[in-house]
C-alpha positions in Angstrom: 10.4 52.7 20.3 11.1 49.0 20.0 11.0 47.2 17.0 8.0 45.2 17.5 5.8 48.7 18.4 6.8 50.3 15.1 5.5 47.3 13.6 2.6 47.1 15.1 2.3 51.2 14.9 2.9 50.3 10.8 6.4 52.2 11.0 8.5 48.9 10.3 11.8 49.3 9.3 12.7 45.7 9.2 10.3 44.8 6.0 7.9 42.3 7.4 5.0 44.2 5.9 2.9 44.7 8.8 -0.7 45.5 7.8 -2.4 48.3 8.3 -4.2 48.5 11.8 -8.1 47.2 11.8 -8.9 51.1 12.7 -8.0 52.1 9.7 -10.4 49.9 7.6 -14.0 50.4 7.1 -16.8 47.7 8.8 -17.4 46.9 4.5 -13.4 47.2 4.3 -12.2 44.6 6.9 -15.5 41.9 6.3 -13.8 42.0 2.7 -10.5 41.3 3.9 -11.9 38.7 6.4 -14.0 36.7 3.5 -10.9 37.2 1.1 -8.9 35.3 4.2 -11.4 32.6 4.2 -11.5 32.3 0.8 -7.8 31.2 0.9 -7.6 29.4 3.8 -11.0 27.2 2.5 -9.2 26.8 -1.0 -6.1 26.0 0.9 -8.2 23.4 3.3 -10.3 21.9 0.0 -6.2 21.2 -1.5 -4.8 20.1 1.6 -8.1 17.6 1.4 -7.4 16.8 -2.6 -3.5 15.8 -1.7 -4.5 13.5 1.2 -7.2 11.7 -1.0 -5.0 11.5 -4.2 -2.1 10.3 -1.2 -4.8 7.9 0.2 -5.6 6.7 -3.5 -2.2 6.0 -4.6 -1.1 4.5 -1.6 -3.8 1.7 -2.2 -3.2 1.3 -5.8 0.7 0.7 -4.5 -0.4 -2.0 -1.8 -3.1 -3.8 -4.1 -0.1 -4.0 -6.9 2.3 -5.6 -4.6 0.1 -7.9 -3.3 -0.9 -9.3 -7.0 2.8 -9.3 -7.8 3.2 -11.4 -4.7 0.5 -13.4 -5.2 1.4 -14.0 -9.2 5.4 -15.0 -7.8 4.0 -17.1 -5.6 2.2 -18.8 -7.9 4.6 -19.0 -10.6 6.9 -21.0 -8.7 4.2 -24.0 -8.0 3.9 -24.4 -11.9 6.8 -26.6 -12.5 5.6 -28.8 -9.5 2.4 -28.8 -11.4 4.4 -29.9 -14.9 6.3 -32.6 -12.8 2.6 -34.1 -11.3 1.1 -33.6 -15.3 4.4 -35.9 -16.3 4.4 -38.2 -13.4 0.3 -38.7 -14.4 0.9 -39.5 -18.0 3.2 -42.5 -16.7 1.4 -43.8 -13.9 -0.9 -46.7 -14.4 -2.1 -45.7 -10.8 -5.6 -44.0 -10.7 -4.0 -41.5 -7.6 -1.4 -39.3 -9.8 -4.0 -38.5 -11.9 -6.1 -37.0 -8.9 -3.4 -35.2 -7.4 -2.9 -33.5 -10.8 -6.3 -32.4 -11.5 -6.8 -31.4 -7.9 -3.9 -29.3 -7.8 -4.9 -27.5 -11.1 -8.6 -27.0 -10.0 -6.3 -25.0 -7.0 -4.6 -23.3 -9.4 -7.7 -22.1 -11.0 -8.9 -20.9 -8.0 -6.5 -18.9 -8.0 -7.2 -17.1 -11.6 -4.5 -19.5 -13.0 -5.2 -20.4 -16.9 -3.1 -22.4 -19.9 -2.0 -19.9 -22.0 -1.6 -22.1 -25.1 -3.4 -24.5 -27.1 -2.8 -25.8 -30.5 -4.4 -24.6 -33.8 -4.3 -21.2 -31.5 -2.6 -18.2 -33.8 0.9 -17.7 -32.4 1.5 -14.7 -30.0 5.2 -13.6 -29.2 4.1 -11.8 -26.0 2.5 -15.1 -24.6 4.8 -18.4 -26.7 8.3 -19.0 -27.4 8.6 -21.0 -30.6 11.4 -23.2 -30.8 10.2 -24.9 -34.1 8.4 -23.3 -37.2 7.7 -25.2 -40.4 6.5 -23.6 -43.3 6.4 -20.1 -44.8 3.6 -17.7 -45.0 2.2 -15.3 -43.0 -0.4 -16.6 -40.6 1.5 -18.4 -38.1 -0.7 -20.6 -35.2 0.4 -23.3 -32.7 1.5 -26.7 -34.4 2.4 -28.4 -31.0 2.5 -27.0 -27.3 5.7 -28.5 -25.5 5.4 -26.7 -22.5 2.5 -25.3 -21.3 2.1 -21.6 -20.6 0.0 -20.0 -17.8 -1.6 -16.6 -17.4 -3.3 -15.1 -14.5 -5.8 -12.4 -15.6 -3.9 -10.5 -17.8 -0.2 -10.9 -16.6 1.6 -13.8 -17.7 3.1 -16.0 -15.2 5.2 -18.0 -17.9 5.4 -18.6 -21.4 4.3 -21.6 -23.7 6.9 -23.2 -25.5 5.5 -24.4 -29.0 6.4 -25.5 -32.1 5.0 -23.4 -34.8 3.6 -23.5 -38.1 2.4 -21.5 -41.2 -1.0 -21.7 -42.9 
């Protein structure tokens, strides 16, 4: 006798566990064992399903994230053509500079873009970096904004530098 007829005869020698023929099982015997199959093979389907949709998920959450962080680097690197039109405004008798400067803000904001500073503000590490502080005491706010910070929802695209003072 070959070795695949003793397996399928149930006489294996090799210890691949053949089951037992479908003669041997009763009609109530072998519906169990068909309904305990599809039991497994629908909990193994509904996790199969759970792994592509937690896959799927992630997978979004991933692109959406990168695309912000591009976005926000992106926009981060317009600021200091924004401080250099804010400077060039504050010394032009010209009407235009102005303009250009408010128009490229109102962009900006368009954008989810905010100042991140203003003075008489209480003083936040996380969002300023004080250069200057006067005074001693514990509640510490915003004496002077030197360069202007900007935020974009909740990240920071770059710090205020301030001078500080206590209360």
């Amino acid at each position: 006798m070959s070795e695949n007829q003793a397996c399928e005869n149930n006489q294996c020698q090799c210890g691949c566990e053949a089951e037992a023929p479908a003669a041997e099982l009763t009609p109530e015997g072998r519906i169990a064992q068909l309904e305990a199959e599809l039991s497994a093979k629908h909990n193994d389907y509904l996790r199969a399903r759970a792994d592509y949709e937690n896959l799927r998920k992630r997978a979004q959450k991933e692109r959406e994230s990168l695309y912000e962080g591009t976005e926000n680097h992106v926009l981060a690197r317009f600021l200091p053509v924004l401080d250099n039109l804010e400077r060039a405004a504050a010394q032009s008798a010209d009407e235009g500079v102005p303009m250009i400067a408010k128009q490229f803000m109102s962009v900006l904001e368009a954008f989810g873009v905010a100042p991140s500073a203003a003075a008489g503000e209480a003083f936040d590490p996380n969002f300023h970096e004080a250069v200057r502080h006067e005074g001693e005491g514990e509640d510490i706010v915003i004496d002077q904004v030197l360069g202007q910070g900007y935020k974009r929802g909740d990240k920071l695209l770059r710090q205020a530098t301030v001078m500080t003072k206590s209360l």
